[in-house]
KEMAR-378900 format. One record per residue: residue number from 0; residue in one letter; x, y, z of N, C-alpha, C in turn. Coordinates in Angstrom, 3 decimals, decimal comma, padded with zeros to 6 digits. Atoms other than C-alpha are relative to their C-alpha. Layout:
<badrens>
BADREN  pos  code      n_xx      n_yy      n_zz     ca_xx     ca_yy     ca_zz      c_xx      c_yy      c_zz
BADREN  NUM     A         X         Y         Z         X         Y         Z         X         Y         Z
...
</badrens>
This chain:
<badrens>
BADREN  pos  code      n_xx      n_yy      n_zz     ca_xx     ca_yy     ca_zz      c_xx      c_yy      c_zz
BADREN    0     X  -000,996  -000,148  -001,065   014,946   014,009  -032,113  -000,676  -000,131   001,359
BADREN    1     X   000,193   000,188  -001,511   014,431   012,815  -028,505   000,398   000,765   001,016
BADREN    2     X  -001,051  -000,640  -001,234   014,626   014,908  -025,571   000,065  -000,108   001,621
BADREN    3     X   000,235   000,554  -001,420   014,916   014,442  -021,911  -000,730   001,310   000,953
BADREN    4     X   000,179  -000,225  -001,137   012,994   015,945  -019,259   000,374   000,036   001,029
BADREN    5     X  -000,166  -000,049  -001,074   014,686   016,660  -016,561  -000,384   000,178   001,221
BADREN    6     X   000,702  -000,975  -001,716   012,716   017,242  -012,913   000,390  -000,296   001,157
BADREN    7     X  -000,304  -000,231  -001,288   013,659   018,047  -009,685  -001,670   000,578   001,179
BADREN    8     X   001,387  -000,097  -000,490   010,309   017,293  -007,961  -000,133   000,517   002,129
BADREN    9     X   000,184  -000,860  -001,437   008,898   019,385  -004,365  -001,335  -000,296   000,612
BADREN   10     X   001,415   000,308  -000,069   005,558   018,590  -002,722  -000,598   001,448  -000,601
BADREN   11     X   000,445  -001,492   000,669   004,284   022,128  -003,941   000,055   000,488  -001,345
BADREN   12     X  -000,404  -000,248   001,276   006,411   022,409  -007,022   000,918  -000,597  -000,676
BADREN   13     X  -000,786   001,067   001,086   008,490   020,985  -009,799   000,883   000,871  -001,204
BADREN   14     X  -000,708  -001,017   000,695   011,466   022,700  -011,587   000,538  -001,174  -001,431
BADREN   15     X  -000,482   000,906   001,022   012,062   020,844  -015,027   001,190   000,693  -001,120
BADREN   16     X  -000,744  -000,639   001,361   014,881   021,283  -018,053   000,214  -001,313  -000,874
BADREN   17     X  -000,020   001,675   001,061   014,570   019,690  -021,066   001,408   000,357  -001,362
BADREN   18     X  -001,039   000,194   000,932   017,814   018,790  -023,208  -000,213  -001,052  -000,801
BADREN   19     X  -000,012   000,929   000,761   018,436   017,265  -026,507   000,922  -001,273   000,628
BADREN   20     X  -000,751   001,689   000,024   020,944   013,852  -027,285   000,957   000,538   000,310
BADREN   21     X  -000,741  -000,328   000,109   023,529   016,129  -027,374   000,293   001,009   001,673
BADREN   22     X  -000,679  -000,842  -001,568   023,298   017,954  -023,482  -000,564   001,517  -000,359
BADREN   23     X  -000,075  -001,818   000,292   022,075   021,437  -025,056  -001,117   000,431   000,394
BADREN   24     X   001,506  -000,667  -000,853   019,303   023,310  -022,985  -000,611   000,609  -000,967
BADREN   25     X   000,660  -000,118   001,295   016,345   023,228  -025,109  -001,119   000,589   000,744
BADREN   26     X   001,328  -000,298  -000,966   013,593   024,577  -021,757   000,529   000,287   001,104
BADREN   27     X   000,078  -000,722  -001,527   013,826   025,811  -018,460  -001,506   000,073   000,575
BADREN   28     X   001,038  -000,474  -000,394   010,807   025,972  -016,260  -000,304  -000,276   001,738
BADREN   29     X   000,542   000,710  -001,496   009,188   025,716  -012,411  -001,383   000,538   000,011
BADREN   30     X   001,052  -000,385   000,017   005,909   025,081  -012,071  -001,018  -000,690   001,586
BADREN   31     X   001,055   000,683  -001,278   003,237   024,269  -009,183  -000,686  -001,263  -000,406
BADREN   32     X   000,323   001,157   000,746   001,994   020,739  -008,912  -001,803  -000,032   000,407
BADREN   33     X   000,840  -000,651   000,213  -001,017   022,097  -008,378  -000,496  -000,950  -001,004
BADREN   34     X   000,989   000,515   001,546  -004,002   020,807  -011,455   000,464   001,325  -000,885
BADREN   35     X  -000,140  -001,149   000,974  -003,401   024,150  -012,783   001,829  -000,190  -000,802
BADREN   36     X  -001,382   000,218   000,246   000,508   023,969  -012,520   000,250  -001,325  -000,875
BADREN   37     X  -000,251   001,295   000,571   000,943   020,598  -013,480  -000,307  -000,262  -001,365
BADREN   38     X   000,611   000,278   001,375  -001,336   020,913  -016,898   001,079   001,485  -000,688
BADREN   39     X  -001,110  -000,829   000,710   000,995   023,910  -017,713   001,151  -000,580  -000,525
BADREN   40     X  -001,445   001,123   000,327   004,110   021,735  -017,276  -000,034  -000,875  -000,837
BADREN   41     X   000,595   000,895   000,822   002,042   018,949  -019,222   000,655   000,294  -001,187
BADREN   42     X   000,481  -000,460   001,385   001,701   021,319  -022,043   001,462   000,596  -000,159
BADREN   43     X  -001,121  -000,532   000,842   005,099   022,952  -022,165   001,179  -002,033  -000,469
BADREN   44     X  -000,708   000,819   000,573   006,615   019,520  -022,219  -000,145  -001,018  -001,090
BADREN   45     X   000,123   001,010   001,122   004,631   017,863  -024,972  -000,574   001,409  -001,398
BADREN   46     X  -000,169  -000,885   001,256   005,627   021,003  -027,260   001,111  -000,836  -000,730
BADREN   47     X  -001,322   001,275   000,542   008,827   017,966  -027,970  -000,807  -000,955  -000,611
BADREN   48     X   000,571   001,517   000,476   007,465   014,954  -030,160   000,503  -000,727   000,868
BADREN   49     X  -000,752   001,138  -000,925   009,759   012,740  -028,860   000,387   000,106   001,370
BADREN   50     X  -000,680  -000,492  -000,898   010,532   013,012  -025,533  -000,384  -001,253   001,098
BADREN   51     X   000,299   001,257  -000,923   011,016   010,799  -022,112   000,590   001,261   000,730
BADREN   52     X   000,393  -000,603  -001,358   010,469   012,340  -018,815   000,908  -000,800   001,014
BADREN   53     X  -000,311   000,852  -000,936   012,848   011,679  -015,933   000,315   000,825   001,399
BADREN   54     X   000,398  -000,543  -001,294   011,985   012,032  -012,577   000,589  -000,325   001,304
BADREN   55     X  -001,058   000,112  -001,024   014,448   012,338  -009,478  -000,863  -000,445   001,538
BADREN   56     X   000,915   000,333  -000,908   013,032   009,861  -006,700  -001,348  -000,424   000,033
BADREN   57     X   001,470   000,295   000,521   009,967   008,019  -008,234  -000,399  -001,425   001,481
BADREN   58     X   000,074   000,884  -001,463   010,130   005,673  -004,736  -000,640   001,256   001,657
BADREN   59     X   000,181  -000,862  -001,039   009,774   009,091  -002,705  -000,859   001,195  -000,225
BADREN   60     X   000,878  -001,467   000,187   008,675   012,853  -003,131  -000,113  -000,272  -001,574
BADREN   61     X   000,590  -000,147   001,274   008,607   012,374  -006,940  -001,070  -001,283  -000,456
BADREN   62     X   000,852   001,444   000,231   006,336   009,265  -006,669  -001,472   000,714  -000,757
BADREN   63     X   001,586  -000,147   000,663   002,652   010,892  -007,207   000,402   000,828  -001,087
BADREN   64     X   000,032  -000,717   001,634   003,667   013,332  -010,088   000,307  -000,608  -001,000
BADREN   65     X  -000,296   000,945   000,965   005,719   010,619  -011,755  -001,065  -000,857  -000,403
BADREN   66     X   000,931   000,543   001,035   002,753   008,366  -012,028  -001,181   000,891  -000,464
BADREN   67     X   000,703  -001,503   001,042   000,347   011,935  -012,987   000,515  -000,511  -001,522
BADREN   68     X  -000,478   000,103   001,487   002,630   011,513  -016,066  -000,255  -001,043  -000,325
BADREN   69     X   000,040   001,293   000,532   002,639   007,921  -016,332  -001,720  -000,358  -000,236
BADREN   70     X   001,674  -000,492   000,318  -001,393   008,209  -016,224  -000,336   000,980  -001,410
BADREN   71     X   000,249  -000,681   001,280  -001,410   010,572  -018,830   001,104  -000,096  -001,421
BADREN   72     X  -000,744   000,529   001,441   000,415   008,708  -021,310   001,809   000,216  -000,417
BADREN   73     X  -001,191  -000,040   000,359   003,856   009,622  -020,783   001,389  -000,672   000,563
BADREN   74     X  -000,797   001,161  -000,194   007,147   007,896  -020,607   000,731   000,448   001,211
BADREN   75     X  -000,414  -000,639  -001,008   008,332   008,110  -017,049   001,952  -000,681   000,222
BADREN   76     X  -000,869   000,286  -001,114   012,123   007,249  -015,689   000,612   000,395   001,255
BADREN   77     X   000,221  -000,371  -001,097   012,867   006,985  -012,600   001,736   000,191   000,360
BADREN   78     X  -001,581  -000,162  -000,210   016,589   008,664  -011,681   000,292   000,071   001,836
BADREN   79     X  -000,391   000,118  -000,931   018,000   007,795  -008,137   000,951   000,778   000,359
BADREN   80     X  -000,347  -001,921  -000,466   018,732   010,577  -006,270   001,590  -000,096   000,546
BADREN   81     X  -001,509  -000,244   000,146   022,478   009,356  -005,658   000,749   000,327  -001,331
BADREN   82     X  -000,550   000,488   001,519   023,234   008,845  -009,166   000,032   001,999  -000,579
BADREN   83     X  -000,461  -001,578   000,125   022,420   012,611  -009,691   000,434   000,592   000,988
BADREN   84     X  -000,686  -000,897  -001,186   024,056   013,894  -006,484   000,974  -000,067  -000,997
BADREN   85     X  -001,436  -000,130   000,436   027,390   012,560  -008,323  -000,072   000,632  -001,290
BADREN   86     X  -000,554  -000,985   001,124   026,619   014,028  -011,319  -000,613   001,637  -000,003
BADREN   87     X  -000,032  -001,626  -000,504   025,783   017,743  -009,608   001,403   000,244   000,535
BADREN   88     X  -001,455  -000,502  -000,805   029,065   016,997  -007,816   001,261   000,454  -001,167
BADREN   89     X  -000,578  -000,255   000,783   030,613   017,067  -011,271  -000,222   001,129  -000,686
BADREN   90     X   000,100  -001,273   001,072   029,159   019,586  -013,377   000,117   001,622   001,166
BADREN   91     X  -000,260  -001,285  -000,558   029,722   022,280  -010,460   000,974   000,436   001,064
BADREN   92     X  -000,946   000,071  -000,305   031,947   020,942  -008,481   000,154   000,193   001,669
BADREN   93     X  -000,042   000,330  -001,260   031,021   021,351  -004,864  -001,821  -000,800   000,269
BADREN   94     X   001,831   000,898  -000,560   027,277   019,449  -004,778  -000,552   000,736   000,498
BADREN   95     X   001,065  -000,985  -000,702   025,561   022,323  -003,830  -001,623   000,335  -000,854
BADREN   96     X   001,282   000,562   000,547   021,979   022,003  -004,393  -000,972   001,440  -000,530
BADREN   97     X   001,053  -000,997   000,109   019,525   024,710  -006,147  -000,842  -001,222  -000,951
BADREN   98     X   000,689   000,439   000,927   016,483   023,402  -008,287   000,104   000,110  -000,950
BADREN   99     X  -000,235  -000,126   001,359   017,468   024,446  -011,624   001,436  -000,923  -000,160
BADREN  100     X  -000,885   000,672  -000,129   021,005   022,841  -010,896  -000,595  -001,987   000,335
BADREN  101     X   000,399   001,292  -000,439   018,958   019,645  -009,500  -000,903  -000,452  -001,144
BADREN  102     X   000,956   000,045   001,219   016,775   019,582  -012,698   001,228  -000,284  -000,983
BADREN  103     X  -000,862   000,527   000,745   019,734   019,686  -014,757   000,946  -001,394   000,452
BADREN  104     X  -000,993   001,157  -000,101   021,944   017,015  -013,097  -001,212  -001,702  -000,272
BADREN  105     X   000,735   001,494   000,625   018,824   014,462  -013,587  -000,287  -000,034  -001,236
BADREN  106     X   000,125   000,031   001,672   018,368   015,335  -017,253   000,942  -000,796  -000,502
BADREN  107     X  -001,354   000,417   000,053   022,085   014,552  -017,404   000,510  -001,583   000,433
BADREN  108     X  -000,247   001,299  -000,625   022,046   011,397  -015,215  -000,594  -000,901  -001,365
BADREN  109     X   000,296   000,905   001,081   019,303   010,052  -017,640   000,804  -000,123  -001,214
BADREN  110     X  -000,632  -000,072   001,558   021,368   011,442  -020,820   001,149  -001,425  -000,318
BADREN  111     X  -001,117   000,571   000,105   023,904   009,368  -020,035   000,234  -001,505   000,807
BADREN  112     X   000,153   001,774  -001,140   022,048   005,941  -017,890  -000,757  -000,325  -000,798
BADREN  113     X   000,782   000,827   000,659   020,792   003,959  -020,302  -001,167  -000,923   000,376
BADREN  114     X   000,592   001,339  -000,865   019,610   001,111  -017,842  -000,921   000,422   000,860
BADREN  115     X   000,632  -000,611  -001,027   017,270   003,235  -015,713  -001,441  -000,506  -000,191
BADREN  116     X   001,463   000,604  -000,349   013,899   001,912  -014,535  -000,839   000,492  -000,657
BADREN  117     X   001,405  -000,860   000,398   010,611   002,872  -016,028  -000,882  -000,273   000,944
BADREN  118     X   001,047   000,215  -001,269   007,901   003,556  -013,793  -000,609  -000,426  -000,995
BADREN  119     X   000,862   000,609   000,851   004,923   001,669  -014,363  -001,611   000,455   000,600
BADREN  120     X   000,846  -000,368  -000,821   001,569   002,224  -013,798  -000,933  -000,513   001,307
BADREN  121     X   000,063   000,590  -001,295   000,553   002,086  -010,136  -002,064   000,129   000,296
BADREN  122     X   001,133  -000,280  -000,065  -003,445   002,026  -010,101  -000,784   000,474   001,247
BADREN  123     X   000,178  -000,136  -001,019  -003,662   002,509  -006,282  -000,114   001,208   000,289
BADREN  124     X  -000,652  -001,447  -000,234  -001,774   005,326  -006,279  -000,695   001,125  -001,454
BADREN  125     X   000,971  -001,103   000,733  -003,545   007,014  -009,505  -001,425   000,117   000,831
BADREN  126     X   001,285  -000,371  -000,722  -006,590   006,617  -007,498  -000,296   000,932   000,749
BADREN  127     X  -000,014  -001,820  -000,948  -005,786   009,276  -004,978   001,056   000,807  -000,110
BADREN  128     X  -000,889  -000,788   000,472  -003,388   010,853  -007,096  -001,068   001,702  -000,015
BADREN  129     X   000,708  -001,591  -000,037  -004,706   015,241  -007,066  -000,474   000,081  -001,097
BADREN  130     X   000,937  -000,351   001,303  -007,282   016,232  -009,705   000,089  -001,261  -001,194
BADREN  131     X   000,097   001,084   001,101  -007,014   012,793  -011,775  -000,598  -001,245   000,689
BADREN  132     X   000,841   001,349  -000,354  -009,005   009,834  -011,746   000,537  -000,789  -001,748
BADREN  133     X  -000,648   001,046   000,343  -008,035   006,708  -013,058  -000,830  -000,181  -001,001
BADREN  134     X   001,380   000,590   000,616  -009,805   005,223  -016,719  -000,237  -001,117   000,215
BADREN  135     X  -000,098   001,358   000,139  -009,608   001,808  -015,447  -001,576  -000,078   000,844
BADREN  136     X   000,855  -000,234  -000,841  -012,318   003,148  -013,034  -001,686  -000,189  -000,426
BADREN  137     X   001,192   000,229   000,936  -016,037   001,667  -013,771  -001,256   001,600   000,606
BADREN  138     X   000,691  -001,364  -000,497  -018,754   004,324  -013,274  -000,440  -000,014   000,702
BADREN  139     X   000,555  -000,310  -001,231  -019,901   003,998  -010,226   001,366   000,538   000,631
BADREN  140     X  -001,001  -000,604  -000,342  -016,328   005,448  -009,502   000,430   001,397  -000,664
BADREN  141     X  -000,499  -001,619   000,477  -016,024   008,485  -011,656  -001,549   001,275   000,636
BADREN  142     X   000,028  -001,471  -000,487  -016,760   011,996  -010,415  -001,566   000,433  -000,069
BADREN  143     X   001,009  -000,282   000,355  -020,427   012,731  -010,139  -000,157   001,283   000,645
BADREN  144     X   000,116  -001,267   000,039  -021,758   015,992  -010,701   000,161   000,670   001,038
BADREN  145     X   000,013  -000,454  -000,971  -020,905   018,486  -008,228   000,764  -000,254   001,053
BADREN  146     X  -001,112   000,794  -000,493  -018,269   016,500  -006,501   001,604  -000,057  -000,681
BADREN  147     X  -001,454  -000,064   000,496  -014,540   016,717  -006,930   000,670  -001,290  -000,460
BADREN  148     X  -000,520   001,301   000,350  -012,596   013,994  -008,066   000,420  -000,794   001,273
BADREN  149     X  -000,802   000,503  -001,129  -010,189   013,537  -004,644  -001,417  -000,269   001,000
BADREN  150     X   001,281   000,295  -000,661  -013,623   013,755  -003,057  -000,451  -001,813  -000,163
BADREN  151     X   000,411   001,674   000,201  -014,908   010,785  -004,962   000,920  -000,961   000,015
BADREN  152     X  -000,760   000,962  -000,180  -011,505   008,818  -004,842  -000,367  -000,406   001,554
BADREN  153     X   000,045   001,063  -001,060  -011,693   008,544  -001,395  -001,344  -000,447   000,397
BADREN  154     X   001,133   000,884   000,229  -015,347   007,166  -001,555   000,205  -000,893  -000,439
BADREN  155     X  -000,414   001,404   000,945  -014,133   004,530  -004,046   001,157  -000,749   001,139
BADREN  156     X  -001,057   000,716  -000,542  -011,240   003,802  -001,347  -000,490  -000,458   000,770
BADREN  157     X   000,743   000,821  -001,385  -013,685   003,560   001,797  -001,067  -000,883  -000,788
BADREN  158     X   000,972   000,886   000,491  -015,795   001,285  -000,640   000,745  -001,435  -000,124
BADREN  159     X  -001,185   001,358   000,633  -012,634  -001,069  -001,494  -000,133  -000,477   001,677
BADREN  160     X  -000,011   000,253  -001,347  -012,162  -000,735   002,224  -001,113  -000,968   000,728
BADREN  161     X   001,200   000,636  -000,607  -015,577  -001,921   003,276  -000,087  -001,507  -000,594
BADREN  162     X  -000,013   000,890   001,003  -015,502  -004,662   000,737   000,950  -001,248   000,602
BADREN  163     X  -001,011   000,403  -000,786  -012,367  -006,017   002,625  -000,637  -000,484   001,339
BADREN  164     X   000,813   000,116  -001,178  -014,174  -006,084   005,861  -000,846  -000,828  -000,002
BADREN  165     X   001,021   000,720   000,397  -016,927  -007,658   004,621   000,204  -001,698   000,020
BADREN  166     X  -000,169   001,499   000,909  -015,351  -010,758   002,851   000,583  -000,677   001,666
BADREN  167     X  -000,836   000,353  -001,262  -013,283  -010,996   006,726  -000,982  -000,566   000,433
BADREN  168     X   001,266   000,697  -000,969  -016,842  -011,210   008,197  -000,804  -000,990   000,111
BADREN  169     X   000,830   001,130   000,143  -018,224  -013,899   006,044   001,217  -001,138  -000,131
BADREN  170     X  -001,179   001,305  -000,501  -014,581  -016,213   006,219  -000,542  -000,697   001,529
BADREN  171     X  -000,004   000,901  -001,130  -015,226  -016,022   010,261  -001,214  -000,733   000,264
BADREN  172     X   001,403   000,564   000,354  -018,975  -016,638   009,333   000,121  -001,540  -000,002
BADREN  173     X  -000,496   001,451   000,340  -018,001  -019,913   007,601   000,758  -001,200   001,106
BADREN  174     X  -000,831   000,623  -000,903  -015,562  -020,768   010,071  -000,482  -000,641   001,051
BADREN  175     X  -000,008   000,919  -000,878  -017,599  -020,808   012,987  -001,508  -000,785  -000,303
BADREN  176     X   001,326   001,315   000,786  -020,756  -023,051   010,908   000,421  -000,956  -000,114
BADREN  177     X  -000,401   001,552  -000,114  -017,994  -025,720   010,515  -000,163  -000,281   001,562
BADREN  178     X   000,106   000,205  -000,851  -018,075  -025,692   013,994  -000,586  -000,898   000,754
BADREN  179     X   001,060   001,277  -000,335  -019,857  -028,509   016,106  -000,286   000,713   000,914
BADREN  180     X   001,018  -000,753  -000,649  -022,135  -027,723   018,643   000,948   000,333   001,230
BADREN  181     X  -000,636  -000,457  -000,900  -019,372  -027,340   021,414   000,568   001,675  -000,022
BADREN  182     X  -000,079  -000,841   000,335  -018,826  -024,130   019,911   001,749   000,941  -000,747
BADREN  183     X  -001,122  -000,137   000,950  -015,292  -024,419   018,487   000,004  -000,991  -000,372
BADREN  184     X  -000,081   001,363   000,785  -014,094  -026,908   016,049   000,985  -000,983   000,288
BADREN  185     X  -000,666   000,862  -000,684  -013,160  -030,219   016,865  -000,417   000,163   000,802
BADREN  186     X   000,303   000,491  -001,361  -015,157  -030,237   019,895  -001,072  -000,909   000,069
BADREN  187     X   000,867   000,799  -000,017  -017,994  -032,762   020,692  -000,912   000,019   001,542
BADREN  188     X   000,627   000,017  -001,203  -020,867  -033,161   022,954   000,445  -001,107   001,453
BADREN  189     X  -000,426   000,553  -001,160  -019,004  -035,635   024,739   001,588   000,814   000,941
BADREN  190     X  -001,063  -000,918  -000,006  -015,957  -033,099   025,351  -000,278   000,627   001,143
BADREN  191     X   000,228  -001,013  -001,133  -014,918  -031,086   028,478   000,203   000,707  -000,289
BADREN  192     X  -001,103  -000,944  -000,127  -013,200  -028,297   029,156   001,371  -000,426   000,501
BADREN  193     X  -001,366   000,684  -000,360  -010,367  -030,308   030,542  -000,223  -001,051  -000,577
BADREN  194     X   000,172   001,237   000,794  -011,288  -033,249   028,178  -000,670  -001,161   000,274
BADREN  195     X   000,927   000,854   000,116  -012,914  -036,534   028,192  -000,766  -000,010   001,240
BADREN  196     X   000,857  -000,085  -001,176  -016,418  -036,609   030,647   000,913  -001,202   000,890
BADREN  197     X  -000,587   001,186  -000,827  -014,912  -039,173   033,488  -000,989  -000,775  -000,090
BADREN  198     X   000,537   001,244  -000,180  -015,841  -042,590   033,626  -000,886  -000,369   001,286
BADREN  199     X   000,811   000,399  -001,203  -018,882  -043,676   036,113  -000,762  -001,386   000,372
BADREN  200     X   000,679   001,816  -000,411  -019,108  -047,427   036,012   000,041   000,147   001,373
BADREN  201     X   000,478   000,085  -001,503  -020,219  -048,577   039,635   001,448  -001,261   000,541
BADREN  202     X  -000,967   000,882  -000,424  -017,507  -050,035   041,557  -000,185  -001,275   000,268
BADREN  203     X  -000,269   002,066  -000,226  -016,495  -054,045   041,123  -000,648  -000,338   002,038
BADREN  204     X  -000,221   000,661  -001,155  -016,516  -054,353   045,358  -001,253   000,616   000,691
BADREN  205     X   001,415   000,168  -000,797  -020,086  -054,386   047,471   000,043   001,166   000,598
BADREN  206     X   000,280  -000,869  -001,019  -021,366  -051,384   049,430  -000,004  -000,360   001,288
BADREN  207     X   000,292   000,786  -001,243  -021,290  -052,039   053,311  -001,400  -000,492   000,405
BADREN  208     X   001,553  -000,236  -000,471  -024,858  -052,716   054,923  -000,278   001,072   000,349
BADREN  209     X   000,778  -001,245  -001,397  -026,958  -050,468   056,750   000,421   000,079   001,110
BADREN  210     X  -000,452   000,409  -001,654  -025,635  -049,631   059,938  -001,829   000,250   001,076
BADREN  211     X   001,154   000,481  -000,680  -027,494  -050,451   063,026   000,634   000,387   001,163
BADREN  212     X  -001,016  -000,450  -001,270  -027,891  -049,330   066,610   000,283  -001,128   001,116
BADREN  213     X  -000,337   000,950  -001,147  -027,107  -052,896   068,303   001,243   000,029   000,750
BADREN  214     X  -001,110   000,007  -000,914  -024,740  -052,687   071,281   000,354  -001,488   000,400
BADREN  215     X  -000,652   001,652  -000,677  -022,411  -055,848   071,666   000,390  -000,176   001,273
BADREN  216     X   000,426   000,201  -001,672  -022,412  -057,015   075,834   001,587   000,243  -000,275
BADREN  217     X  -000,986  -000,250   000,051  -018,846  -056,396   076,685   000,441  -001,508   001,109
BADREN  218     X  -000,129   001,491  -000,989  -017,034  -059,991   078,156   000,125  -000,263   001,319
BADREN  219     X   000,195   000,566  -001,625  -017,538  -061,388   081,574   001,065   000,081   000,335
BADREN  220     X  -001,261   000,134  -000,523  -015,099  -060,335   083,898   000,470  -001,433   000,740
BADREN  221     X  -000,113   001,261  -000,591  -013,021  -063,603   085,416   000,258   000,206   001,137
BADREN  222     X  -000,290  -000,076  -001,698  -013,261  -065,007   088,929   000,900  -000,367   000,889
</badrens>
């Protein structure tokens, strides 16, 4: 028998209820999402064989716990947080919100939405997900002694980071080696800054002479 998980996820904490096929409250719980909290919740919800997990807002506040689960092997869906407003507005009749009420109306949404998304796993986001590290991670990325995990994620992130930077530095590298010696590309040693050097052939028509200081007599007055 399959049962649903219901959660109504909090940055702090997480109120879950888990029902069979049939709608009948089979759990109750709220726990901290916390490493401590969270491996509690783990463990009360894989006291069910069968079971699928569905999590209210896997786009928003239920994003990092939903993939927690989806990291640790379990089946996540993701219930859109209108879809259970309308069905809190039904089972109580004015939409008034508590966490055990918001836990049940997404149990309920899933019981009864066949078509609902599965999260998938987001490797980015397990990376600096709280107290878990990723296994996709080679070992120069897992947790060395004495060091926390969130510690060493974000080492592995300012390493991705640097890595990025890097590859930028040797593109503009490349870029400016195509370069010709004018110092951008497409330019040439015959090249201005306002474009082609001007032309200095010697003009077609003669220079004057030398001048000179001879004074011409001025004409004979008549008598």
């Amino acid at each position: 028998m399959t049962v649903i998980i219901g959660m109504d996820p909090h940055k702090r904490s997480a109120t879950i209820e888990v029902i069979d096929h049939t709608g009948k409250i089979r759990a109750v719980g709220r726990y901290g999402t916390d490493k401590a909290g969270y491996t509690e919740m783990l463990t009360t919800g894989r006291k069910f064989g069968n079971r699928v997990w569905a999590v209210e807002g896997c786009n928003g506040i239920g994003r990092h716990i939903a993939h927690r689960l989806v990291h640790d092997g379990e089946t996540v869906l993701d219930v859109p947080a209108k879809l259970s407003a309308q069905i809190r507005v039904f089972a109580t009749g004015n939409g008034r919100k508590t966490d055990p009420v918001d836990a049940h109306s997404v149990a309920m949404a899933a019981l009864h939405s066949p078509n609902l998304r599965r999260v998938e796993p987001d490797p980015d986001l397990l990376l600096l997900s709280m107290g878990t590290a990723p296994s996709s991670v080679d070992s120069r990325n897992q947790p060395n002694r004495g060091q926390s995990p969130s510690m060493e994620s974000m080492r592995s992130l300012k390493r991705r980071l640097s890595n990025v930077v890097y590859a930028r530095m040797l593109a503009d590298q490349r870029q400016h080696e195509k370069a010709s010696p004018g110092g951008h590309s497409g330019t040439t040693l015959q090249s201005s800054a306002t474009g082609l050097t001007p032309h200095t052939d010697p003009s077609e028509k003669p220079l004057p002479g030398p001048a000179t200081n001879k004074v011409n007599p001025a004409p004979a007055a008549a008598s």
